[in-house]
C-alpha positions in Angstrom: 73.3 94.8 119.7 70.7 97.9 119.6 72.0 100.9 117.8 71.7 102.7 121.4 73.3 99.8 122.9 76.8 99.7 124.9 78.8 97.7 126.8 77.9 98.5 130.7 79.3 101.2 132.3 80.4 102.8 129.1 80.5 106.6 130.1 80.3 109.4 128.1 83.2 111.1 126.5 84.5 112.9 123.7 87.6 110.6 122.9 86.5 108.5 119.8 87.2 105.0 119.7 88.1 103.9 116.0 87.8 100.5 114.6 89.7 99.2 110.8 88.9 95.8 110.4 90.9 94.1 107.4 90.0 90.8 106.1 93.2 88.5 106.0 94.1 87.4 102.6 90.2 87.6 102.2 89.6 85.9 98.7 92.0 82.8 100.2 89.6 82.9 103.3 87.1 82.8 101.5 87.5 79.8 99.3 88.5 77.9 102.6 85.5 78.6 104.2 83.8 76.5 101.2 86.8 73.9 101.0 88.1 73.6 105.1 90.6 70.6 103.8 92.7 73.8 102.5 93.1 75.0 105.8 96.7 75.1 106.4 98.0 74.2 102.8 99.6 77.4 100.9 96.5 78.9 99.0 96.4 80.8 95.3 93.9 82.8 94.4 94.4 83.7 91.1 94.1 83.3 87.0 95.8 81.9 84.3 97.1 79.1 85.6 94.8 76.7 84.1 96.1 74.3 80.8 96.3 76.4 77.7 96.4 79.9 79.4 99.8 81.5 80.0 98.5 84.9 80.6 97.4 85.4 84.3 98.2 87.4 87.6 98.2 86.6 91.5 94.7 87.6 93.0 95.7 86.7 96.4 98.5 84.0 98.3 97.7 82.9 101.8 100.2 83.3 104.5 101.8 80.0 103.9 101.9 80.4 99.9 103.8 83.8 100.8 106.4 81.4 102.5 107.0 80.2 98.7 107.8 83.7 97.3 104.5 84.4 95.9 102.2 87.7 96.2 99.5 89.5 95.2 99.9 91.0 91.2 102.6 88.7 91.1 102.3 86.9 87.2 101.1 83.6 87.6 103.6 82.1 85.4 106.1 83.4 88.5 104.2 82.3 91.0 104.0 78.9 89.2 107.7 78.4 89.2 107.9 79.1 93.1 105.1 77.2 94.3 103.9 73.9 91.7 100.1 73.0 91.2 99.0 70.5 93.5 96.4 69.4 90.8 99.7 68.3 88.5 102.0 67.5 91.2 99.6 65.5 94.3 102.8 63.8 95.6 104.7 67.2 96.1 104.5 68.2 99.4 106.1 72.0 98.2 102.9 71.8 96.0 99.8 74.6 96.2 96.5 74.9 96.2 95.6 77.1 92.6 91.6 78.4 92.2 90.5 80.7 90.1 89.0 83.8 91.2 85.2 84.0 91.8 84.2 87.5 92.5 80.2 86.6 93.1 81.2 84.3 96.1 83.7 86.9 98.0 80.9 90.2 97.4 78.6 87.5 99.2 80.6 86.4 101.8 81.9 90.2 102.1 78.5 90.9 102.6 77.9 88.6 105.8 81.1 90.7 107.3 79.3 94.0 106.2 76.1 92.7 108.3 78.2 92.0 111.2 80.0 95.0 111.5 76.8 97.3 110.8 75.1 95.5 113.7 78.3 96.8 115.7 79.2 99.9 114.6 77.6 103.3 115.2 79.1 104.3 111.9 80.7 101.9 109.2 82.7 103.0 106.2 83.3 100.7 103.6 86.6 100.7 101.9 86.8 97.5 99.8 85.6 94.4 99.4 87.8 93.6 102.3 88.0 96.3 104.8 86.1 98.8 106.7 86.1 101.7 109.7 84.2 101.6 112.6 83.3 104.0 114.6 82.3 102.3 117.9 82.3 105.5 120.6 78.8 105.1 122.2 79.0 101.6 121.9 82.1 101.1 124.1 85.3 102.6 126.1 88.4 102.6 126.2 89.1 99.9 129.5 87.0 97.5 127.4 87.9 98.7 124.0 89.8 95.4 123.2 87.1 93.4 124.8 84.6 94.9 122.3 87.3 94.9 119.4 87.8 91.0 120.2 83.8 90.6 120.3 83.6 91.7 116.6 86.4 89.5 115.4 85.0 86.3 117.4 81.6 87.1 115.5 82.7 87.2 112.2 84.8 84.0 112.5 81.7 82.2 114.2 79.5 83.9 111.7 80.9 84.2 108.4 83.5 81.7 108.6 86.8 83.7 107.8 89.6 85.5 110.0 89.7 89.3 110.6 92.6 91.1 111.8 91.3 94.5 113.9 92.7 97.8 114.7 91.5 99.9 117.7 93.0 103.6 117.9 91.3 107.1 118.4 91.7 107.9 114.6 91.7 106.2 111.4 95.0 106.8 110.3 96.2 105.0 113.1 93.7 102.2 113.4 94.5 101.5 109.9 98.3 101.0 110.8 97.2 98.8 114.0 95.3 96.3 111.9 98.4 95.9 109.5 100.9 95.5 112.7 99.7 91.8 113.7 99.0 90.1 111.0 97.4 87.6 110.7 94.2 87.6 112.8 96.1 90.2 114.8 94.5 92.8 117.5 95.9 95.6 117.8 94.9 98.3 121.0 96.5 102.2 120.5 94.9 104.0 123.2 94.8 107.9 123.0 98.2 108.3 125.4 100.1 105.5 123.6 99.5 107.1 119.4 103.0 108.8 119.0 104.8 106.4 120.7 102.9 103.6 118.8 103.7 105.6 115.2 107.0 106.6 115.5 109.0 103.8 114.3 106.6 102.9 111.4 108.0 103.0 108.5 106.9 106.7 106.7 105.8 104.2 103.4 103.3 102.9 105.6 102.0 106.0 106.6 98.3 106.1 105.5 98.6 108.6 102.3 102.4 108.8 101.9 103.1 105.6 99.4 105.9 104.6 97.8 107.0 107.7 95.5 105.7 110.5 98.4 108.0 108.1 100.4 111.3 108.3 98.5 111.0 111.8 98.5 110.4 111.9 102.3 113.3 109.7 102.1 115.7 112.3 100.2 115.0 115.0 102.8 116.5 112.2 105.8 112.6 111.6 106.9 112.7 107.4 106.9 110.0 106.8 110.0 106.6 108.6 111.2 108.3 109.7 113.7 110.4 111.4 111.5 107.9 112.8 109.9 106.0 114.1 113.4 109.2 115.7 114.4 110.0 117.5 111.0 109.0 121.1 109.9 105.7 121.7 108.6 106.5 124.8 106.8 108.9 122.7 104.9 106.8 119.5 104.3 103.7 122.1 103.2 106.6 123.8 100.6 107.5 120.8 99.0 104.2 118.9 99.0 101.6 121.8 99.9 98.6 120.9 101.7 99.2 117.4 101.3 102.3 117.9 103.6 100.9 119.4 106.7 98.1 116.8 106.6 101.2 113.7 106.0 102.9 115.8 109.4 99.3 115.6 111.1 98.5 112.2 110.5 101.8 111.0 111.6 101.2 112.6 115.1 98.5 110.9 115.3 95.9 114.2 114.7 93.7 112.5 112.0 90.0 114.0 112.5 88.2 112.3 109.5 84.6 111.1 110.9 83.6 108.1 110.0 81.6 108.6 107.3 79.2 106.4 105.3 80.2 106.0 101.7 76.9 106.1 99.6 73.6 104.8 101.0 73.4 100.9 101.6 72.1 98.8 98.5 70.1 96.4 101.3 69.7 96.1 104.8 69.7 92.4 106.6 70.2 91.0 110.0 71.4 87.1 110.3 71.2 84.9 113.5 73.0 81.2 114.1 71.7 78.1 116.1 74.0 76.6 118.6 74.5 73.6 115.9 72.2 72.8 113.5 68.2 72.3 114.4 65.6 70.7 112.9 62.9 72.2 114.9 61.3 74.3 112.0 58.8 76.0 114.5 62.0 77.5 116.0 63.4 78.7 112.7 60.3 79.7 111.8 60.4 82.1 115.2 63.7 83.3 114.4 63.1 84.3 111.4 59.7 86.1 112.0 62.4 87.8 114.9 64.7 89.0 112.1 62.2 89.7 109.7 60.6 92.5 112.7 64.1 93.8 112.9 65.1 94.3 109.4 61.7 96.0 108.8 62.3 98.9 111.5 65.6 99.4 110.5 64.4 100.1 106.9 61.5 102.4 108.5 64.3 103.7 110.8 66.2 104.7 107.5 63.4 105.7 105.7 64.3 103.2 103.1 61.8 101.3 100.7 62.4 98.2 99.5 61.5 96.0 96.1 62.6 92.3 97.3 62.3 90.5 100.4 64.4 88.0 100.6 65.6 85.0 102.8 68.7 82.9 103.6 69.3 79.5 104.8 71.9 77.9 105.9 72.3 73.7 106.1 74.8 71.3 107.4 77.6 71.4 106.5 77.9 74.9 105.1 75.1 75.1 102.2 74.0 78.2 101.5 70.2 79.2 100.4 68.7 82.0 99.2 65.2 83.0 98.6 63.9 86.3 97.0 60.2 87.7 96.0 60.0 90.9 93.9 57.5 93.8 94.7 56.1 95.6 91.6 56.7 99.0 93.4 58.7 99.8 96.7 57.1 99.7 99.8 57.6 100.0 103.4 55.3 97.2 105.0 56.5 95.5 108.3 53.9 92.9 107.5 54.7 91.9 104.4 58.2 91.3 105.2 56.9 88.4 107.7 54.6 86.9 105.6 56.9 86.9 102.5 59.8 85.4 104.2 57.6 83.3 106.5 56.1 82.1 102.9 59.9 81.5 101.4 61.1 79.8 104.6 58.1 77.1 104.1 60.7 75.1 101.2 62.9 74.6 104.1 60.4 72.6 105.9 61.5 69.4 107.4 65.5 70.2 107.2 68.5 70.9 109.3 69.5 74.8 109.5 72.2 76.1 111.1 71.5 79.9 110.6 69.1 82.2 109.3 69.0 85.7 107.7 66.4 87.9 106.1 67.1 91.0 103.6 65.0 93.5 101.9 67.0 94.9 98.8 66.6 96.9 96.0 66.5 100.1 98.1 64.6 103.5 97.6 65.3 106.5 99.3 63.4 109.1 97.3 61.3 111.3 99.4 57.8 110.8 98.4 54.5 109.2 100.0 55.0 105.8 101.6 54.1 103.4 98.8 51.4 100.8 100.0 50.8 97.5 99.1 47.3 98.4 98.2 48.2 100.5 95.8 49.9 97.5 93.6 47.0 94.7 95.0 46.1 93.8 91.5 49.6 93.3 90.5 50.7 91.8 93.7 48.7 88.9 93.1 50.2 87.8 90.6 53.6 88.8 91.1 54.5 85.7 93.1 55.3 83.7 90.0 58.8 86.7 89.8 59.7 85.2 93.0 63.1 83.3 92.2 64.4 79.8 92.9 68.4 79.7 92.5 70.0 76.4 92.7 70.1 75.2 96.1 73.9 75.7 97.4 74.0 79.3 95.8 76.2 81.1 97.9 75.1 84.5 99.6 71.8 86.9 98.2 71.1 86.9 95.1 68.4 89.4 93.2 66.4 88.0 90.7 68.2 90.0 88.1 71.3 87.3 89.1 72.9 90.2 90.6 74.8 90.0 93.9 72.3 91.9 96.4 74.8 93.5 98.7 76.5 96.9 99.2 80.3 95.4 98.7 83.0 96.7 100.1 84.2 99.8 97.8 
C-alpha cells in the first residue's frame, strides 16, 4: 500500500486510529516457523537445559507449555520438573519441545514483521523485538478499522510465517491493553465511544505504567480496577505519586495523547513480495524484483537516506531462506545501481523455485551533505565486487557483510 494510500472511502477526521501489534510467544513462533512439526506440541524457548548445564532460565513457553506450569524467567531447572525433555523422554506424551535461544534468527524474522507493518502504517514505533504501534489514521476509519486491523495480521501470517495478536483503539494506552485481552492471535476493536467502558474492569496492574508495586499502592488506597482509578481523585493520586499520578488517572480514562513516534532512524529500508506458490519462471522474479528494487530506491530518496549495501533475499521451497549483499565503498543514493546490483545478485538463483522475494539497501546515512555519486568511487567500485558476500545458502534473514543482523529490531 502507498504511503498516501487508504482504504476507499476513508474520510477525513481528527479521531486517530491506533494500532499495538504483539507477537505471540514470538521466539516459540519463531522456531516453528522453521520446524512446522512443533506446531501444536508445548514449545520452550530457553537455556540451560542442555546435559551438563544446570544454570538456565525460561526465554519463552508457548501457550500449550504454559498448560504445564511453565513461564517466561521461570529457571529452567523448574520448568524441567513441570514439563520433561521430549529429546530424553520420546514416549512421554506430557513431554516438551526444549531449544535454545537463537537471537540472530528472531531479529531476522522480527525484521520481516517490521517490513510489513512499515508498508502499513503511517507511523510505526518500535517497542521490542516483538511489538510495535501503529498509527494507521489516513490509511483507514473507524467502520473498517477491524477490516484493516485483520488485513495486517493476515499479512504477517502469510508473509512472515508467525501469529500476531492486534489492538485497535484511539490511543496507545488502550490499544496496548486490547492486544493483551485476546490472546492468542486475538483482535481486539475499542472504538472512541466504547474506551471507558472497555477499561474499567481491567485490572489497575495492567494499566499501561502502573506495574506491580505502583499497583499495591493503588491497591492500599481501595483503587483495584481502571475504572477505579478513572473515578478517583486526581488531586489525591498527583499527592501521592505526583505527576505520574494524574497521567495514571488520564490514561485510565482513556485520555492518552502520545503520537506515535518513530524511535531513532531506521538501520535499512526493504520492501518483500510472495508468489502465489513457488515459480520457477526466473524472468518473473527477475521482474519482481527489478519492481521492488524501484520501490526501495524512492523510499530511501523519499527519506533522504544513503545507503552502503544493496542487498537481496530469496526465498525457496520449503522455507529456505537466501540472502545476498554487495558493499559500496561510500554511501550513495543511485536508483540505478540498486537494479543492477540486485538484478546481478539475483542471477545465482537462476534456474530455481522461489517463493518470495525482497530487496534491502542497509547501512544507512542520513548526514546532510552533497548526494554521493557513484562516479565519485568509479575506481574503487570496480573492484569492490570481490566484498560482495556469499553466506551459506539457508541463512535465515539479511545479513551485512560484517555478519551483523541488517535490520532495525524491535527496541
Amino acid at each position: 500500500m502507498a504511503d498516501d494510500e487508504r482504504l476507499p472511502g476513508a474520510p477525513d477526521r481528527a479521531e486517530r486510529i491506533v494500532l499495538h501489534v504483539d507477537m505471540d510467544c514470538f521466539y516459540a513462533s519463531c522456531e516453528r516457523r522453521r520446524e512446522p512439526e512443533l506446531r501444536g506440541e508445548p514449545v520452550v524457548v530457553g537455556m540451560g537445559y542442555e546435559d551438563g548445564e544446570t544454570v538456565g532460565a525460561v526465554a519463552t513457553a508457548s501457550y500449550e507449555a504454559r498448560e504445564y506450569g511453565v513461564e517466561s524467567a521461570q529457571a529452567i531447572s523448574a520448568a524441567l520438573d513441570r514439563l520433561p525433555r521430549k529429546a530424553d523422554n520420546p514416549e512421554d506424551p506430557d513431554a516438551g519441545y526444549y531449544r535454545p535461544v537463537d537471537m540472530d534468527f528472531y531479529q531476522d524474522v522480527a525484521a520481516d514483521v517490521k517490513d510489513v507493518l512499515y508498508d502499513l502504517g503511517d507511523t510505526v514505533r518500535e517497542v521490542s523485538v516483538d511489538e510495535a504501534y501503529l498509527d494507521v489514521t489516513e490509511r483507514t476509519a473507524w467502520p473498517v478499522a477491524e477490516g484493516f486491523a485483520r488485513h495486517v495480521k493476515q499479512r504477517v501470517q502469510r508473509e512472515v510465517g508467525v501469529p500476531a495478536s492486534v489492538g485497535v483503539a484511539p490511543d496507545m494506552s488502550t490499544a496496548k491493553l486490547a492486544s493483551d485481552h485476546d490472546k492468542p492471535d486475538g483482535l481486539v476493536v475499542v472504538e472512541p465511544g466504547e474506551v471507558r467502558e472497555f477499561l474499567a474492569p481491567i485490572d489497575v496492574a495492567d494499566v499501561h505504567g502502573v506495574g506491580p508495586v505502583r499497583a499495591r499502592e493503588l491497591r492500599e488506597m481501595g483503587i483495584e480496577t481502571a475504572g477505579d482509578l478513572a473515578a478517583a481523585d486526581p488531586y489525591a493520586l498527583a499527592e501521592r505519586f505526583g505527576d505520574r499520578g494524574r497521567e495514571l488517572h488520564r490514561r485510565a480514562r482513556g485520555e492518552d495523547n502520545r503520537p506515535v513516534e518513530p524511535r531513532g532512524k531506521p538501520k535499512s529500508l526493504s520492501r518483500e513480495s510472495s508468489f502465489d506458490g513457488a515459480t520457477g519462471d526466473f524472468e518473473r522474479v527477475r521482474e519482481q524484483v527489478a519492481t521492488l528494487a524501484d520501490a526501495v530506491a524512492d523510499r530511501a530518496s523519499r527519506k533522504d537516506a544513503f545507503y552502503r549495501t544493496i542487498g537481496v533475499k530469496v526465498v525457496t521451497p520449503p522455507y529456505d531462506v537466501h540472502t545476498r549483499a554487495h558493499s559500496l565503498p561510500g554511501p550513495v543514493d543511485d536508483p540505478e545501481l540498486v537494479d543492477e546490483v540486485t538484478q546481478d545478485l539475483l542471477g545465482e538463483f537462476a534456474g530455481e523455485s522461489v517463493r518470495k522475494v525482497g530487496v534491502r539497501v542497509s547501512n544507512l546515512d542520513f548526514s546532510e551533505r552533497e548526494q554521493a555519486s557513484l562516479d565519485g568511487f568509479a575506481g574503487e567500485a570496480d573492484g569492490a565486487a570481490d566484498s560482495r558476500e556469499r553466506p551459506p545458502r539457508g541463512d535465515d534473514g539479511w545479513r551485512e557483510p560484517s555478519g551483523q543482523v541488517s535490520l532495525t529490531d524491535f527496541e
